[in-house]
C-alpha positions in Angstrom: 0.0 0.0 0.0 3.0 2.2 0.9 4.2 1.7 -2.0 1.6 2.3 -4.4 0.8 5.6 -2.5 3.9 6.5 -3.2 4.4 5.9 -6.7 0.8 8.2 -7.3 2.5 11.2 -5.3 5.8 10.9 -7.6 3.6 11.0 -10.4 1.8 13.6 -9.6 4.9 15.6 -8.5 6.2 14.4 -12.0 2.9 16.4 -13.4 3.2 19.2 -11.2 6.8 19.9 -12.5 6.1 19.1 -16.2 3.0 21.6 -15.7 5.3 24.5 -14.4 5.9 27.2 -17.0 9.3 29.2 -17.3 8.5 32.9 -16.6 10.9 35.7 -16.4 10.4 38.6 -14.0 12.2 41.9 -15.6 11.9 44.4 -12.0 15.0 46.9 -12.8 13.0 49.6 -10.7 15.0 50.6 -8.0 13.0 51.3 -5.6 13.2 48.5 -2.7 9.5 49.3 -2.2 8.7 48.4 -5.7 10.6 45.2 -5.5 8.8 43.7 -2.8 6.0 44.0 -4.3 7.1 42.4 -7.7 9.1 39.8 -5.6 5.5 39.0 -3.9 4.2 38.1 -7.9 6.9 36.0 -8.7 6.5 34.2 -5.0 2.9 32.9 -5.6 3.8 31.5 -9.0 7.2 30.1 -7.8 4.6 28.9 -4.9 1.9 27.5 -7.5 4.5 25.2 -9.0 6.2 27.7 -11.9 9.8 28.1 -13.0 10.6 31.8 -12.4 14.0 33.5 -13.3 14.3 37.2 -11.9 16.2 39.9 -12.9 16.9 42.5 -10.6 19.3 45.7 -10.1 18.7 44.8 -5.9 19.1 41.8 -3.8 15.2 41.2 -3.0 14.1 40.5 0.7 11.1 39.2 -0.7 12.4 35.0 -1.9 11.3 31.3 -2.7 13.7 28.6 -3.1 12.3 27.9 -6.3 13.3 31.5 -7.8 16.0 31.5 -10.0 17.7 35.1 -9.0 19.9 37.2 -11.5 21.1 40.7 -10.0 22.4 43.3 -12.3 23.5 46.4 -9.8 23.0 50.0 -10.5 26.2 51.4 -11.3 28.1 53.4 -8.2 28.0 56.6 -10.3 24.4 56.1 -11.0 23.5 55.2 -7.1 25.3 58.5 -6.1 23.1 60.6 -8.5 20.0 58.6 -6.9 21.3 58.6 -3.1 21.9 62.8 -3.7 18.4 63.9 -5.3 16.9 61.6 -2.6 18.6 63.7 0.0 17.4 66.8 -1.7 14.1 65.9 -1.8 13.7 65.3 1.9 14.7 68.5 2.4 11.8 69.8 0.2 8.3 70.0 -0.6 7.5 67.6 -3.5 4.1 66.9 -5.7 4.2 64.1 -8.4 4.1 66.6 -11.4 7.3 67.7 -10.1 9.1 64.2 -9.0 8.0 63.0 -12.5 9.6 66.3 -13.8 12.7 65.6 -11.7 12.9 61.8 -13.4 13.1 63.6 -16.4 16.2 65.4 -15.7 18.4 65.2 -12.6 17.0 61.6 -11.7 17.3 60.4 -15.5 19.3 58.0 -14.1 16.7 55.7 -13.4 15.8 55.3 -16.7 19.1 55.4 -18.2 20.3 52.6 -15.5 17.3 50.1 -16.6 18.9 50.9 -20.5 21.9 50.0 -19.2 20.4 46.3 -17.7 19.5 45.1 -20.9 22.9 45.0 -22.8 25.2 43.2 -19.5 26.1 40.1 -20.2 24.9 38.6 -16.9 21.0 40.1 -18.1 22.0 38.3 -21.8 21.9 35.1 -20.3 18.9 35.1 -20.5 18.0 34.7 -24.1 19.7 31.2 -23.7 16.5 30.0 -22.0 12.8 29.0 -23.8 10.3 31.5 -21.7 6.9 31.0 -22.1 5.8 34.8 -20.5 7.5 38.0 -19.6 6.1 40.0 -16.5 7.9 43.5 -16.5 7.8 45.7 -13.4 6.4 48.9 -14.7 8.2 51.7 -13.7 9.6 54.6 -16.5 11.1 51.2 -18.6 8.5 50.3 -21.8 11.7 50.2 -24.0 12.3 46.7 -22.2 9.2 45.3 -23.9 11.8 44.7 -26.7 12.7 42.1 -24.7 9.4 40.2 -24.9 9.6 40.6 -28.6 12.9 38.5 -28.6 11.6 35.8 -26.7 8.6 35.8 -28.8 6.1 35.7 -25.3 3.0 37.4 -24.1 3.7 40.0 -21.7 2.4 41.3 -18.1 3.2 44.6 -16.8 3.6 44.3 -12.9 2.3 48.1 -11.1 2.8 48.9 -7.4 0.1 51.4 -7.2 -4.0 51.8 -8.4 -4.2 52.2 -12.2 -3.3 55.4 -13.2 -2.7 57.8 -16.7 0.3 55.7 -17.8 -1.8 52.2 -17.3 -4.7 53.9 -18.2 -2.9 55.2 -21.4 -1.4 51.2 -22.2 -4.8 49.8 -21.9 -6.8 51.9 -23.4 -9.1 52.7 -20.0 -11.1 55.6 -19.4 -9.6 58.2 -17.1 -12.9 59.7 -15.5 -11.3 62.7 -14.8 -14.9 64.2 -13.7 -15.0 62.0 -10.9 -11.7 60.3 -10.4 -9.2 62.4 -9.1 -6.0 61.3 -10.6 -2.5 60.6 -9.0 -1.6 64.3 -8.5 -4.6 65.6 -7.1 -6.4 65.2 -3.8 -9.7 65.6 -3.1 -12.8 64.1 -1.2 -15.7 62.9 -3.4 -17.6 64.1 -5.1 -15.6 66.8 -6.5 -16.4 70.1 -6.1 -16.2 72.8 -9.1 -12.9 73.9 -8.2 -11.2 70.3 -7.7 -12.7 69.1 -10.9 -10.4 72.2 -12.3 -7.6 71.0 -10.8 -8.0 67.8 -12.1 -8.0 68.6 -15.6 -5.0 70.6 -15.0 -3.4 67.9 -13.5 -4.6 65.4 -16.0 -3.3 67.4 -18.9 0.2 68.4 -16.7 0.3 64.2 -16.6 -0.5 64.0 -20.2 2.2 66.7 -21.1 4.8 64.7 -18.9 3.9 61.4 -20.3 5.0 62.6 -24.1 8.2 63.6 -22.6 8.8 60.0 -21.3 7.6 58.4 -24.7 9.8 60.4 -26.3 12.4 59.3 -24.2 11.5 56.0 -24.1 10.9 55.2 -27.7 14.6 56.4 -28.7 16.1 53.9 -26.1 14.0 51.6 -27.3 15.0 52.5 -31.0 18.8 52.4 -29.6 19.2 48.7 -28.4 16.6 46.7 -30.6 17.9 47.8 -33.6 16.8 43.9 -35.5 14.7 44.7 -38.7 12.0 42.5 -37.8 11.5 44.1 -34.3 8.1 45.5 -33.2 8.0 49.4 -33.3 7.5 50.2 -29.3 4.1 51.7 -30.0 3.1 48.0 -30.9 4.4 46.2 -28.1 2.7 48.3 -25.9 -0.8 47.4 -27.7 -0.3 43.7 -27.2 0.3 43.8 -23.6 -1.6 41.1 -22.3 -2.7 42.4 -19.0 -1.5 44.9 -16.2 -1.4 43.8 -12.0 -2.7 46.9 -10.1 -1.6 47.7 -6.3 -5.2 48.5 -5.9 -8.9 46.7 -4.3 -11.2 49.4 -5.3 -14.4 48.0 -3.7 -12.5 48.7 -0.1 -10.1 51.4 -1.1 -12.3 53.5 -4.2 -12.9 55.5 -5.9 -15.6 53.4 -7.9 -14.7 53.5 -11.5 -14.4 51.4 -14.4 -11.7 48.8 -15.6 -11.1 47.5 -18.6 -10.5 43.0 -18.2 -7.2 43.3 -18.7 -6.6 45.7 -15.7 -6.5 43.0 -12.8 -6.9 44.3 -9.0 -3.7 42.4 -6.9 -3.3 45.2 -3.6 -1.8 43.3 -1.1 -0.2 40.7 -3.0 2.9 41.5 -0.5 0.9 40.6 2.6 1.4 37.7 4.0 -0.9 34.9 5.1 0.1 34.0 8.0 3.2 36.4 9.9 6.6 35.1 10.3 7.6 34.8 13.8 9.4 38.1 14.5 13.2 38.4 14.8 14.0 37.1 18.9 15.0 41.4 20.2 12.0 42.7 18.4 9.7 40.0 19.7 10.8 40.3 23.3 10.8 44.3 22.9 6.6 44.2 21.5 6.4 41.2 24.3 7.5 43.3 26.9 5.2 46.4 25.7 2.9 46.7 28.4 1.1 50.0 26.9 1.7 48.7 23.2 3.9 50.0 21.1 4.5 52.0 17.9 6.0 52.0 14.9 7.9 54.1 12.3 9.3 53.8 9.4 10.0 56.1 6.1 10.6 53.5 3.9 13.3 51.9 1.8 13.9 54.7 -0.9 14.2 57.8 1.6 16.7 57.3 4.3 15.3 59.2 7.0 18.5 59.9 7.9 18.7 62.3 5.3 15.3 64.6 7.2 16.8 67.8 8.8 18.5 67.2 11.9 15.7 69.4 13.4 13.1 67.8 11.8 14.7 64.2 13.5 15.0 65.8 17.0 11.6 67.0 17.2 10.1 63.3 16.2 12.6 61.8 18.5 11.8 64.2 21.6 8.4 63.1 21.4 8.7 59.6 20.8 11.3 59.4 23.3 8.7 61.4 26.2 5.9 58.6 25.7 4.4 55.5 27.9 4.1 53.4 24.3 7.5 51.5 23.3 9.0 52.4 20.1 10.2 50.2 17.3 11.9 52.9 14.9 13.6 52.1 11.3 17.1 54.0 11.3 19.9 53.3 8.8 22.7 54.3 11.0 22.9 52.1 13.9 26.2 54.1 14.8 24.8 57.4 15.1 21.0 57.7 16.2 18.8 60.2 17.0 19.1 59.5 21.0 19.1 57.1 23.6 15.9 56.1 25.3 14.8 52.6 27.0 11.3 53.0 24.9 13.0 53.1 21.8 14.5 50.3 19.4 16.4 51.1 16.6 16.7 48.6 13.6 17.9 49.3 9.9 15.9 47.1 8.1 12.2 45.9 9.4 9.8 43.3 8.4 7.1 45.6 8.1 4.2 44.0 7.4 5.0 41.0 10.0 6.0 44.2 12.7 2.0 45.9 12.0 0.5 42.1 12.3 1.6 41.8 15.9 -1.3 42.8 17.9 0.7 45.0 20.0 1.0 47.4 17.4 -1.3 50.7 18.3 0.2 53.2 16.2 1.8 53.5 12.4 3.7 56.4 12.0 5.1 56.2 7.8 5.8 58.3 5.0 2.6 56.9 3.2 4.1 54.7 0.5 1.5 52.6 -0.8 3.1 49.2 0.4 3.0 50.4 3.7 -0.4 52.4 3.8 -1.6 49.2 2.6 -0.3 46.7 4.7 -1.6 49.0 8.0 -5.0 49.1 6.5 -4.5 45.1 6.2 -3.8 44.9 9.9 -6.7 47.3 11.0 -3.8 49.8 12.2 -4.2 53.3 12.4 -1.4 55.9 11.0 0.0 59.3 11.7 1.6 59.9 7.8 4.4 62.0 6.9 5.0 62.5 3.1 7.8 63.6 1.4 6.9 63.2 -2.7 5.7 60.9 -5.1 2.2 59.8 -4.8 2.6 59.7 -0.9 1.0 63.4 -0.4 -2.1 62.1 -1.7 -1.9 58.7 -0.2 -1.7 60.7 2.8 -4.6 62.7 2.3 -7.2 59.9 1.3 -6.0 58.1 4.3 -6.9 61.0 6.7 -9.7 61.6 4.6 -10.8 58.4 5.0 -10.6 58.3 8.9 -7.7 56.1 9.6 -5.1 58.5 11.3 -4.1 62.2 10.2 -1.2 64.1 8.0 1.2 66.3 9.0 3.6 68.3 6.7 6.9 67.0 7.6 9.1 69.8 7.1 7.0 72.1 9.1 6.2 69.7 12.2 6.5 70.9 16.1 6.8 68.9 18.8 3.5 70.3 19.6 1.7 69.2 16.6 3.1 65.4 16.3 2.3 65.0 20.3 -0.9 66.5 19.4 -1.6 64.4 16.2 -0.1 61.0 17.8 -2.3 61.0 21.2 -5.4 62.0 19.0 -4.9 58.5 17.3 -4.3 56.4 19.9 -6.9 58.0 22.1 -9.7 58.5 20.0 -10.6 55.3 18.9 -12.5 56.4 15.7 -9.7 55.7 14.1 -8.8 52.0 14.5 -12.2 51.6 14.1 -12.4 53.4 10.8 -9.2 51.0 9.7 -10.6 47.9 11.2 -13.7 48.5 9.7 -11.9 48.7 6.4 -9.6 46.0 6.6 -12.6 43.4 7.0 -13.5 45.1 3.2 -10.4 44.7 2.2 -10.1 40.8 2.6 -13.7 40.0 1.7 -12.9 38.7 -1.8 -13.7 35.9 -3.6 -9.5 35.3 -4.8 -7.1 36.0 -2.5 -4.6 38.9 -4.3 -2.0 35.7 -4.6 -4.9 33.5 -6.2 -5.7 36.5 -9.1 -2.3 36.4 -9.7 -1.8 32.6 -10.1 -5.4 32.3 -12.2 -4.8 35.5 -14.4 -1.2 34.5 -15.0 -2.0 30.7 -16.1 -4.7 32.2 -18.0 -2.2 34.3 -20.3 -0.2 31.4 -20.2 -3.2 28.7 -21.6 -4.0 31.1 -24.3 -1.1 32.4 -25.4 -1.9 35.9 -24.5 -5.0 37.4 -23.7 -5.8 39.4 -26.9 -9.8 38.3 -25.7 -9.2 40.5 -22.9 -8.4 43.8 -24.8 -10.4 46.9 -25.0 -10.9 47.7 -28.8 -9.9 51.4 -27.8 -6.0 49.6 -27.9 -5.9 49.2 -31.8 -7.9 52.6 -32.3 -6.0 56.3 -33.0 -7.2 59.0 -30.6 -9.3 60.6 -33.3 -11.2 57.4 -33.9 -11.2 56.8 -29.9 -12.9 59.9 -29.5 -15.2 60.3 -32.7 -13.2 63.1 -33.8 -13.5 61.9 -37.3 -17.3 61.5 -37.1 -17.9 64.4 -35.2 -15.3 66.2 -38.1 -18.1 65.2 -40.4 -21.4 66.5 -39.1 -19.3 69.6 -38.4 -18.4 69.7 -42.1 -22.4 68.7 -43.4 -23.8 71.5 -40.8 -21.1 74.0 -42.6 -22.4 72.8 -45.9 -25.7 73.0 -45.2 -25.5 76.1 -43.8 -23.3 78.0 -46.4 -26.4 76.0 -48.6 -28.9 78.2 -47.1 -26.9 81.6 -47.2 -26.7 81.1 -50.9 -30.5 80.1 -51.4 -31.0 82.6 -49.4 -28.7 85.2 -51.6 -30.7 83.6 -54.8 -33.8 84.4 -53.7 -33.0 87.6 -52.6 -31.5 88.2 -56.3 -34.8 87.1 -57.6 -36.9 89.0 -55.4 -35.3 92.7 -56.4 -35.4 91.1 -59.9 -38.9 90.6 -59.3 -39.4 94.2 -57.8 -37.5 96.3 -60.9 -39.4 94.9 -63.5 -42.5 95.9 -61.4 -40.9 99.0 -61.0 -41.1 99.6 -64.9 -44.0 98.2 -66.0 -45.7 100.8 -63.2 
């Protein structure tokens, strides 16, 4: 009996292999944020039996055994450039028109360092491999769809964050500006008059910015796949397959619409179950009678790099309080102070840190990852932007009754006490976020389960052409009826130039008409 039993489970395992597709994950972002997110895609497929090879300019804390790893670095001229405008932005007030703006030019080099991926001879290495799919995390890099082309596979672009003008733009879905505020603009719904301004400005500002990329982008593109029988970028982009979205709209909003082939994954980087915590941080939330709290900035911004100010004031606060304090801080060597509330670490396990139940109190930069995983955990926040999309994450979190948003570079000591012991005491707000995360997990696919069915779904048909809006293969005058609209124009001009020279005719005949009665009288 043994042995039959196991000669079924060796043939099944046998299947399962023999089943497993060879997928390549292309995430050159470098953002650490980013990475875990992408890492958390290629984990549930490497999980659901698939062969997954990834490419990364990081090491990824995010890993499965079964994940075939190549790392390509950023180059140390290139992370200097990044590391200094990173420092500069934390000393500054920063919307996304302008950090797009700033990618453009002094930050270029996270563009120009994803070019520079696709020609190294550890990244070639992978053409001597059979893929059957490419998923791409989307960030500033559509000149690597090239690299689907060369492998002849359907394509998935990976994106950290709700769908936005650039995924919006790739697959053909409609913006909504009238009642979707977009990535740069904040607003409670529904819009008023004035914020529906400000969203088309901002739409259009976006729109503006985004020819700037595809200009850039199409002449790297143009640069390294220089094969006559290569797809023109402008066509790879229409035969993406689908696009993963950091986003659950029926928890998060706002309501709107989404083409198929935009699939909802937010919280893919959540885990199922916590790991057990690392033993100092254990015992130190163990031994946190009150609870405890905890902050973090993030992997891109070192928060090191804040004002020294700016650091005193949060630590002289923090330090002053009856909650423990578990607080993310690069330099071990030179922190911001000694106190027996506070523990210093330099890297975190965030979302395993905001699952331990005696967590009261999230105090972040408002990253999407992270806003995300403390809405997951029912935790409430106190946010601090700095630039990207994380002032308005911010502000639909406050707006949304989960914590409050200060400005970081003009906070007091009065107004973080203030904003801190308003959260923990009033509990409105881990009501607000408890309430929410019960939305957020009531769905009928876990976000690891979308990604495994939607990705084996591309895989079974070879793409997912099926899927596309018919918007993808249309010109924006034939999107927007320009042409047909052109034409009634031109008919109503007709007709109406018609009239004036009927009317002109007649008038002719009529003082014909009038001087021969004129005569015979």
């Amino acid at each position: 009996m043994f042995s039959v039993n196991f000669v079924v489970l060796l043939l099944l395992a046998i299947v399962a292999s023999t089943n497993g597709a060879n997928i390549l994950g292309l995430f050159s972002s470098h953002s650490p944020s980013h990475l875990i997110i992408h890492m958390s895609t290629a984990k549930a497929l490497a999980e659901a039996g698939h062969n997954v090879t990834v490419v990364s300019m990081l090491k990824p804390k995010v890993m499965h055994k079964n994940i075939h790893l190549i790392v390509v670095p950023m180059k140390q001229e290139q992370e200097l450039i990044v590391n200094s405008q990173m420092t500069e932005m934390a000393g500054q007030k920063n919307s996304i028109i302008s950090t797009l703006n700033r990618f453009l030019n002094g930050m270029d080099v996270l563009i120009d360092s994803q070019a520079d991926l696709v020609s190294d001879p550890r990244f070639m290495r992978i053409y001597e491999t059979k893929f059957d799919l490419m998923i791409l995390g989307y960030f500033l890099n559509d000149f690597q769809l090239g690299i689907a082309a060369k492998l002849k596979v359907p394509v998935i672009i990976d994106w950290m964050i709700p769908s936005n003008n650039m995924v919006d733009q790739l697959l053909s879905n409609p913006s909504e500006i009238s009642y979707v505020p977009n990535t740069a603009t904040s607003a409670e719904l529904p819009m008023t008059f004035l914020k529906r301004v400000e969203n088309m400005i901002n739409h259009l500002l976006l729109k503006y910015l985004a020819l700037q990329f595809d200009y850039k982008l199409t002449r790297i593109y143009n640069e390294i796949f220089t094969e006559k029988d290569m797809p023109t970028l402008n066509e790879m982009r229409r035969n993406i397959s689908l696009a993963f979205v950091g986003s659950h709209l029926n928890s998060e909003g706002p309501i709107r619409p989404l083409v198929p082939g935009i699939v909802e994954i937010g919280g893919i980087q959540v885990k199922d179950e916590a790991d057990p915590l690392p033993k100092d941080i254990d015992q130190f939330l163990s031994n946190s009678s009150q609870g405890a709290i905890f902050l973090s900035f993030g992997s891109n911004i070192k928060i090191s790099s804040v004002s020294t100010e700016i650091v005193q004031t949060l630590f002289k606060v923090l330090s002053g309080l009856k909650y423990n304090v578990i607080w993310k801080w690069e330099d071990l060597q030179d922190t911001p102070g000694n106190s027996s509330n506070i523990l210093y670490k330099s890297w975190l396990p965030q979302d395993d840190i905001l699952a331990h139940p005696k967590i009261k109190l999230f105090i972040t930069h408002a990253g999407k990852g992270g806003i995300t995983e403390s809405q997951y955990h029912g935790v409430p926040m106190v946010a601090l932007p700095i630039f990207g999309d994380q002032p308005r994450n911010a502000a639909l979190m406050e707006q949304s009754g989960y914590g409050l948003s200060l400005d970081l570079l003009s906070i007091t000591e009065e107004s973080f006490r203030k904003a801190i012991t308003e959260v923990l005491e009033n509990e409105k707000y881990s009501q607000a976020v408890k309430k929410f995360s019960t939305l957020f997990r009531d769905r009928p696919l876990t976000a690891k389960q979308t990604v495994v069915f939607w990705t084996e779904y591309v895989l079974r048909h070879r793409g997912a052409s099926n899927l596309q809006s018919p918007a993808v293969h249309m010109s924006f005058i034939e999107i927007h009826n320009l042409d047909i609209y052109a034409l009634i124009l031109a008919i109503l001009v007709l007709f109406v130039l018609q009239l004036v020279v009927w009317g002109r005719q007649l008038g002719k005949a009529k003082l014909s008409r009038a001087k021969k009665i004129s005569k015979l009288s």
